[in-house]
C-alpha positions in Angstrom: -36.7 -4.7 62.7 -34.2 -7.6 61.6 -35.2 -7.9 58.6 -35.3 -3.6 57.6 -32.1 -3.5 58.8 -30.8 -6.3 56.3 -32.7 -4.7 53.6 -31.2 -1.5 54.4 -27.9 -3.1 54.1 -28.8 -4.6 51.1 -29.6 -1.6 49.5 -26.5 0.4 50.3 -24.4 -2.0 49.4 -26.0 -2.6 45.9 -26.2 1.3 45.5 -22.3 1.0 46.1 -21.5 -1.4 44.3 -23.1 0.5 41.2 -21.1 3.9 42.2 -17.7 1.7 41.7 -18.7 0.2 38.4 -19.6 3.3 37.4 -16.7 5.2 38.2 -14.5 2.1 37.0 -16.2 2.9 33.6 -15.5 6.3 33.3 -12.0 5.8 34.0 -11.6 3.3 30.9 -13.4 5.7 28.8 -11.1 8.0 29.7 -7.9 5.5 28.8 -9.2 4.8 25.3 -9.8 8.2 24.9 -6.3 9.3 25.8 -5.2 5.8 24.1 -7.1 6.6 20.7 -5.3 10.2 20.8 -2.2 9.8 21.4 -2.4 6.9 18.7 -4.2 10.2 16.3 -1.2 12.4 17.3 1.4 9.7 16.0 -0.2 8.5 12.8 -0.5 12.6 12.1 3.0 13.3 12.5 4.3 10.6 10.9 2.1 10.4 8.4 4.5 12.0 5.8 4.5 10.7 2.0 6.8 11.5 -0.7 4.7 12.1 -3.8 7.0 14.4 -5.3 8.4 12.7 -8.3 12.0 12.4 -7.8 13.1 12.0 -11.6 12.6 13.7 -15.0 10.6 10.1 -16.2 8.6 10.2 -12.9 7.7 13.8 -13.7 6.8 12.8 -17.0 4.6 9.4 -16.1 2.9 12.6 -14.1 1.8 13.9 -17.2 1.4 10.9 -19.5 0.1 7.9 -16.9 -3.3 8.9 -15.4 -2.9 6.7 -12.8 -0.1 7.3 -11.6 -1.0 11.3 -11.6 -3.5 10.5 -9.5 -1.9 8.1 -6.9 0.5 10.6 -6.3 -2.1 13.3 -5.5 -4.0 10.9 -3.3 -0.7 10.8 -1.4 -0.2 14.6 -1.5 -3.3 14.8 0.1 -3.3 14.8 4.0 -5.9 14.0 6.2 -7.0 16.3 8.9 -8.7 15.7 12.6 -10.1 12.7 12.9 -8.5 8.8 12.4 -11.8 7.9 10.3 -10.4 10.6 7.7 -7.5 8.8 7.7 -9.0 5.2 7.6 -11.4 7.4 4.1 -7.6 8.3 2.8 -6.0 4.5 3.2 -9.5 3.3 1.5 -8.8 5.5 -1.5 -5.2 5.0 -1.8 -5.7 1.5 -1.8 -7.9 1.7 -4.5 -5.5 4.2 -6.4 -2.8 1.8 -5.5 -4.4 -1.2 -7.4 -5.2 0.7 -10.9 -1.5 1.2 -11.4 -0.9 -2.6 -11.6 -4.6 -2.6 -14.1 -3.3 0.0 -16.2 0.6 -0.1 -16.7 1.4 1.9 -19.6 3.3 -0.4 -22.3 6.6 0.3 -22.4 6.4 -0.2 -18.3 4.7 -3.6 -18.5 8.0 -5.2 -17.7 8.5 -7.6 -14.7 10.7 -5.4 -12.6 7.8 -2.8 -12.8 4.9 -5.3 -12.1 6.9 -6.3 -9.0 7.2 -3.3 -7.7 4.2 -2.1 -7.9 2.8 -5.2 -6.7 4.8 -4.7 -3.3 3.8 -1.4 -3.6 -0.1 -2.5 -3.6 0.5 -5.0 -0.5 2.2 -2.4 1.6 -0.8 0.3 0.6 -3.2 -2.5 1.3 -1.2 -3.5 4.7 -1.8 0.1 6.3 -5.3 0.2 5.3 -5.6 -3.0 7.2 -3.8 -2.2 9.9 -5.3 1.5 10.1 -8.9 -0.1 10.3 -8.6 -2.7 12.9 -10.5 -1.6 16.5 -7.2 -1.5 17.9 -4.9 0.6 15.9 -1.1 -0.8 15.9 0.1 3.3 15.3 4.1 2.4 15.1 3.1 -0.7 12.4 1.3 2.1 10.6 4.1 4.5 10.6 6.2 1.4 9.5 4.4 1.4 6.7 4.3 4.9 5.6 8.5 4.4 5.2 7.8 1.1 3.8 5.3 2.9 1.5 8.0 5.7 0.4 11.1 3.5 0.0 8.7 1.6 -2.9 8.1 4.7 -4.7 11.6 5.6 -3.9 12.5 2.2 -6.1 9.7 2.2 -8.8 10.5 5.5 -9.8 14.3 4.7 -10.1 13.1 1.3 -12.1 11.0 3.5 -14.6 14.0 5.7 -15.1 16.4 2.8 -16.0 13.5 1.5 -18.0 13.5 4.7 -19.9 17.4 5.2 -20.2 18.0 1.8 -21.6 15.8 2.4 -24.3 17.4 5.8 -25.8 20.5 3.7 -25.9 20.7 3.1 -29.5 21.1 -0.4 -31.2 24.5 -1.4 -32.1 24.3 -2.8 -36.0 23.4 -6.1 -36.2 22.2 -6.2 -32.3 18.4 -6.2 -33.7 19.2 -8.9 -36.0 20.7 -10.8 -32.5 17.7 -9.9 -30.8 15.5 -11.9 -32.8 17.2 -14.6 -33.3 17.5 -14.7 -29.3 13.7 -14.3 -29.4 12.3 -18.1 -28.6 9.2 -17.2 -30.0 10.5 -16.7 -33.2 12.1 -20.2 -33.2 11.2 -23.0 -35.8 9.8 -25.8 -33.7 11.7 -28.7 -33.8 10.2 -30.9 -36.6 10.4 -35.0 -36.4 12.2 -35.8 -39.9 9.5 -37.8 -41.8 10.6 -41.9 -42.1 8.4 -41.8 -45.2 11.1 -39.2 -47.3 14.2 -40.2 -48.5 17.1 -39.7 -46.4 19.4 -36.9 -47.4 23.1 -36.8 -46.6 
């Protein structure tokens, strides 16, 4: 009789036990669920890009620079309902991101462009990171959506300045300066030969 009782006990209290662990689950489920939307809710509001070019050279790279056509589009381009569309759209932005700096038309491969566009890359390539991690940091991700739009903000202006300076026209004489400021275009410093005769 001992012993059934015991068992009895043992039973009820195992069975318990197993109620509260599973009730203690599906409250955490339902945390991360509310966790993982209110974190969808934030990255969709403030996920808010300007891809609108904001000068006439802008507007024209939009026509002439493939690229940079299609960056902008891939920023144009909102995601909808889930946060793995949005991880897709970081992925491919990234990607978009990264042919700018491989194909730079000429008269843009300049240093202040490469620079920019390089921080441009690693703050494209920074939300993508942060967007795919298990727990999504949502107000480093917004961060980075300004970040994102201040650098297009700036590599549009330095394209413009790019593209005034050069319809300034030449001054006479200025080319002649020019290449005689050009290092390249130097004659290397030549040893005078102990051989020749010396002429003074």
């Amino acid at each position: 009789m001992k012993f059934k009782f015991i068992y009895l006990f043992s039973l009820v209290f195992v069975l318990n036990s197993c109620k509260n662990d599973t009730e203690k689950r599906l409250v955490e489920t339902e945390k991360a669920a509310k966790k993982k939307e209110l974190i969808f809710e934030n990255i969709n509001k403030g996920w808010v890009f300007n891809a609108n070019p904001i000068n006439a050279t802008s507007q024209a790279n939009k026509l002439s620079w493939n690229e940079w056509r299609l960056f902008l589009a891939e920023l144009e381009q909102k995601p909808k309902k889930t946060i793995g569309a949005f991880q897709k759209k970081s992925t491919e932005l990234s990607k978009k991101a990264m042919a700018l700096n491989d194909f730079t038309p000429a008269e843009f491969n300049k240093p202040q462009i490469k620079a920019r566009i390089s921080t441009l890359v690693t703050k494209v390539r920074m939300l993508d990171l942060f967007i795919h991690l298990s727990d999504i940091p949502d107000q480093k991700v917004l961060v980075l959506v300004g970040e994102i739009n201040e650098q297009l903000v700036s590599l549009q202006n330095q394209m413009d300045k790019i593209v005034q300076k050069s319809r300034i026209p030449l001054e006479e004489g200025e080319s002649d300066l020019l290449k005689m400021l050009d290092t390249a275009r130097a004659i290397p410093n030549v040893k005078p030969d102990p051989n020749l005769p010396h002429v003074e």
